[in-house]
PAZARO-84896 format. One record per residue (C-alpha): x negated, y negated, z negated. Coordinates in nm, 3 decimals. Layout:
{{X, Y, Z}}
...
END
This chain:
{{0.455, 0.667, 3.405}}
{{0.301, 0.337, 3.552}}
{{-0.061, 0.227, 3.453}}
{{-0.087, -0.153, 3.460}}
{{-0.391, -0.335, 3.471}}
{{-0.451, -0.685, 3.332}}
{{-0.746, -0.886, 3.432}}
{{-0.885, -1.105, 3.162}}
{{-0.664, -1.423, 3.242}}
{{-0.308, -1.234, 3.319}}
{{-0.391, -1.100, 2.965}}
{{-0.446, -1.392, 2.812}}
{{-0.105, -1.545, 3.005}}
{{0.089, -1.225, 2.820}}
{{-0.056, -1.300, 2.485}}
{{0.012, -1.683, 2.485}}
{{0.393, -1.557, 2.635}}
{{0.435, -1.308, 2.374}}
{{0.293, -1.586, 2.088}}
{{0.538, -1.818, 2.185}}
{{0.814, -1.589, 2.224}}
{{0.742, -1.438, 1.875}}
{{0.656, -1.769, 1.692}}
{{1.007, -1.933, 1.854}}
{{1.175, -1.620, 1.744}}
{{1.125, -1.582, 1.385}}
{{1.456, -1.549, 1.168}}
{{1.384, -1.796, 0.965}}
{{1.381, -2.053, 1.220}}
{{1.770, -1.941, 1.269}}
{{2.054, -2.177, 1.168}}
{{2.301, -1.881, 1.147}}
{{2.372, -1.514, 1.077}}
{{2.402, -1.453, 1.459}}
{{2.123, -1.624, 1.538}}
{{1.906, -1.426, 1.271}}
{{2.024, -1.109, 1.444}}
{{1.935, -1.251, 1.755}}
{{1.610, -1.403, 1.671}}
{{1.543, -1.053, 1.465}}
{{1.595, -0.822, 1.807}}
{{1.426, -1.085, 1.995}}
{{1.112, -1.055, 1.737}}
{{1.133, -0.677, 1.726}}
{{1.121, -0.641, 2.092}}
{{0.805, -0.885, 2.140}}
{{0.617, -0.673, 1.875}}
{{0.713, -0.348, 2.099}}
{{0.562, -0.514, 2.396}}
{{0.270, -0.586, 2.184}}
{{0.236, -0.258, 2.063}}
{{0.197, -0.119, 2.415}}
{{-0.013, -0.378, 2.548}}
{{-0.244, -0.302, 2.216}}
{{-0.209, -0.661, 2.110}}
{{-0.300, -0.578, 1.709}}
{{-0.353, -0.937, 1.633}}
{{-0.023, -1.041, 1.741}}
{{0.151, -0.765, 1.555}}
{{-0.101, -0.823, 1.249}}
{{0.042, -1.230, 1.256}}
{{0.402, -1.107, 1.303}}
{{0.503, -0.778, 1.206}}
{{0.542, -0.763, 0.787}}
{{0.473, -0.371, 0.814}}
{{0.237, -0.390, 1.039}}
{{-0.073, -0.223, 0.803}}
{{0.250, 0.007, 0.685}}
{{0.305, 0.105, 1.064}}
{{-0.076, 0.144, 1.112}}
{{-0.120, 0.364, 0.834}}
{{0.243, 0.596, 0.934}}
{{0.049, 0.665, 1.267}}
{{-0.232, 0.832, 1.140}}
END
């Protein structure tokens, strides 16, 4: 396993990347049932890399179960 370490402004680049990828991602922005899978995997994904990189107020803006995920961890 790799440790990586974010100074203050490379995290601040990953959250802005990760808020546009999520807010550009959300199914309802999809025109189609392909796209809504898409945009769905695409959504899931970002709040996985938010997850690891402990970004809780991402995942509390994006994720509907996010206080039902919080609460299944403990």
């Amino acid at each position: 396993m790799k440790t990586i370490k974010l100074d203050y402004f490379e995290e601040r680049k990953a959250k802005h990347a990760l808020s546009d990828l999520l807010y550009n991602n959300l199914p309802s922005r999809a025109t189609n049932e392909e796209e809504q899978d898409l945009y769905r995997s695409n959504t899931e994904n970002a709040l996985d890399l938010c997850e690891v990189l402990e970004f809780d107020d991402l995942r509390k803006e994006y994720d509907q179960n996010y206080d039902q995920n919080y609460d299944d961890s403990w």
